[in-house]
N, C-alpha and C positions, 0 to 999 in steps of 0.2 A: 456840369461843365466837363466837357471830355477831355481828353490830352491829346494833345498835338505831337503825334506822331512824325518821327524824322527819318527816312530812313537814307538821307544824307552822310548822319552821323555814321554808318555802317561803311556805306558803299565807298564813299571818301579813305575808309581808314582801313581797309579790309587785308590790305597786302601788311599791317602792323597785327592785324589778328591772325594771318595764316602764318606769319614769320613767329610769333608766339604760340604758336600752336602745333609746330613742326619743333619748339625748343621745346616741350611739353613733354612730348613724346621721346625726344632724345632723352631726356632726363627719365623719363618713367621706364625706358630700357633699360638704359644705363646703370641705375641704381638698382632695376630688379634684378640685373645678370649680378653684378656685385655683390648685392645684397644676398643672393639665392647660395655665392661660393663662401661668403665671408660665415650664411647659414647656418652651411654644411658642417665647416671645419667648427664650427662652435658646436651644429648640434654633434657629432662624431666625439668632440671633447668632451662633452658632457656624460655620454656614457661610455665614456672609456674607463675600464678597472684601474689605470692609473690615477690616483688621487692628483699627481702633479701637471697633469693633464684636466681631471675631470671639475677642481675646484677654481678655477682660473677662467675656465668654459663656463662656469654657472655662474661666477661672479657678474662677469661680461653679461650675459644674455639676461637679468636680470636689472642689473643697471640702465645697459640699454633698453631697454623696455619702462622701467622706471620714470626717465627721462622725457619730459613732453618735445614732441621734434622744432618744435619754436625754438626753447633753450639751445635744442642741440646746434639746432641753425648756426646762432649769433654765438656762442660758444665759438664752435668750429670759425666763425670768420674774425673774431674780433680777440678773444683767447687763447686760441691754439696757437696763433704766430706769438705771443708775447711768451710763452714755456719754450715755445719750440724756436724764435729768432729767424724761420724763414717766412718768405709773404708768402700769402696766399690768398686767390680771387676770390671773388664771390662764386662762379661759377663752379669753380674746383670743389670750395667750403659745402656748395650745395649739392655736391652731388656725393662726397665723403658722409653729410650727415643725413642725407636719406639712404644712402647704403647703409651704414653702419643703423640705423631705427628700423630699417628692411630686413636686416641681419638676425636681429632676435625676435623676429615672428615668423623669417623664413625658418630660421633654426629651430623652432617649437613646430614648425610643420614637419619639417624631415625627421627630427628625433620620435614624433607620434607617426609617423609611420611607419618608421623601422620596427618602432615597439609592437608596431599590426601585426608585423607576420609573425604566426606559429612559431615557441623556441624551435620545436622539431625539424621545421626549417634546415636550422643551422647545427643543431646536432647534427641532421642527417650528411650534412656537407662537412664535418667536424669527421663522422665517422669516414667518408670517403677521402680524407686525409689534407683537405684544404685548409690552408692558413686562414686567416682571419680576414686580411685584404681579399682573396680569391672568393671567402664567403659572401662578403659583402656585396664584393663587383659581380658574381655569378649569382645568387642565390637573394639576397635579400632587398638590396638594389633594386634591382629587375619588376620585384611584383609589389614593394612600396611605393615605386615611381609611381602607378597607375592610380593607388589609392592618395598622391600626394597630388594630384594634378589639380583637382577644383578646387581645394584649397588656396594652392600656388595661385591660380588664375585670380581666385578672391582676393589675395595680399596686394596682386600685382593691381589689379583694379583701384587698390586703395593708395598704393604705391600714388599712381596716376595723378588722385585728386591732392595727397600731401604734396606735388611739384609745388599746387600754390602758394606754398606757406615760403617757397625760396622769394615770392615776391619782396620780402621784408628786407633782404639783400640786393635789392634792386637785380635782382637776376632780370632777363628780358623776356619770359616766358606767358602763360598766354593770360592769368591775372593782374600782372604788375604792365602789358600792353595794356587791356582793359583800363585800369586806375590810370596810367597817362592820357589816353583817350579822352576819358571822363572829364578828366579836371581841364582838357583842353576846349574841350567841344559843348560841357556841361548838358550831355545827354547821357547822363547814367543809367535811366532804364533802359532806352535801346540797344548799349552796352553792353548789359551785363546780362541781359536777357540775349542777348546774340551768344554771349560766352557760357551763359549756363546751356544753349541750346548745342555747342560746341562741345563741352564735358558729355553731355547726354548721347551725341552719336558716337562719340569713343567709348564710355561707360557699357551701354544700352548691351553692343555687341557683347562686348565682353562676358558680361552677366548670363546673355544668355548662353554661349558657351561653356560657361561655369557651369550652369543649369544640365544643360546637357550633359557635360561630359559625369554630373553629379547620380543623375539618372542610371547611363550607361554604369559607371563601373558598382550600382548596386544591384543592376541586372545581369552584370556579367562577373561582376569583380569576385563573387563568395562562389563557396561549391557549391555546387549544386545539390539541391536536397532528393534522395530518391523516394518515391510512392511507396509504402509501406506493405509488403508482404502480405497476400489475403492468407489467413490462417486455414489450416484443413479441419476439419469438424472428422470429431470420431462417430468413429462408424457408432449408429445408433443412438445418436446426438438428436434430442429434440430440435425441430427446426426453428 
């Protein structure tokens, strides 16, 4: 017996799946730009020679990473206002705990690439009399960035698909459309097969971007290796 396909359920509902799917996307911004600053300043504190700096950075980025982003969800929406005595939306709660779960993977991306470049690096900029900030911003910054990109690109990919978990806060974004839809129309496969075909053309690019640029900076990123020197044969050298 085959299934009776509807493609009713789609067309009818279509402007509740782009309105969800345009909140998707806001939020997977959102949290990555967040996420990528809140990263920074944790991974920066992490290897900072300050202890009162660098244990408070580790605590953090460990925790949050600990943390499955479900908890952090319903935590953040239902928790925090009762320590803290202000409201807070679901939308707001949602995009604080996927920054802050963004935060300690973007943070473990930036700290492993700053540890890429050669100490000599920053000697050599050490020697030519730059502070610490100037080294950073001129010197080590600069050629981490390029080895930190398909990384980032990956986090943020994943960033993406975690928006769905804000459904459970009734957020309005493009799963918790989907789960209204469904329970209204009780066409859940054409649903949700329309919404996983919706994750896959935001996904699809991405990745291969990721691909690409993963490519690129291992044919460009290292030095270049030179051909080895033919050696001279002494005179009267068996051939």
């Amino acid at each position: 017996m085959g299934y009776d396909w509807q493609w009713s359920a789609i067309t009818d509902n279509w402007h509740l799946l782009v309105s969800g799917l345009w909140l998707t996307i806001f939020y997977t911004a959102a949290s990555a730009v967040l996420g990528l600053l809140m990263g920074s300043f944790l991974a920066m504190g992490r290897l900072s020679v300050r202890l009162w700096l660098r244990v408070p950075a580790t605590v953090a980025l460990e925790v949050l990473r600990g943390v499955p982003l479900l908890v952090l969800l319903v935590w953040m929406y239902y928790a925090l206002p009762l320590f803290s005595g202000l409201s807070i939306s679901a939308p707001v709660a949602s995009v604080m705990a996927l920054s802050l779960y963004g935060a300690a993977y973007y943070g473990e991306i930036v700290r492993g690439g700053i540890l890429s470049i050669d100490p000599g690096q920053t000697d050599a900029g050490l020697s030519l009399g730059m502070t610490y900030s100037e080294r950073m911003r001129r010197v080590v910054l600069p050629q981490a960035f390029r080895r930190m990109v398909p990384p980032l690109v990956n986090q943020s990919i994943i960033q993406l698909k975690n928006t769905s978990l804000a459904s459970v806060l009734t957020v309005a974004e493009l799963t918790y459309q989907a789960q209204q839809i469904s329970s209204s129309t009780y066409r859940s496969l054409e649903i949700y097969t329309t919404v996983a075909f919706l994750y896959l053309a935001m996904v699809i690019p991405s990745s291969m971007l990721a691909r690409r640029l993963e490519v690129k900076n291992r044919r460009f990123g290292g030095p270049k290796k030179r051909a080895p020197k033919p050696q001279k044969r002494k005179a009267g050298a068996f051939a």
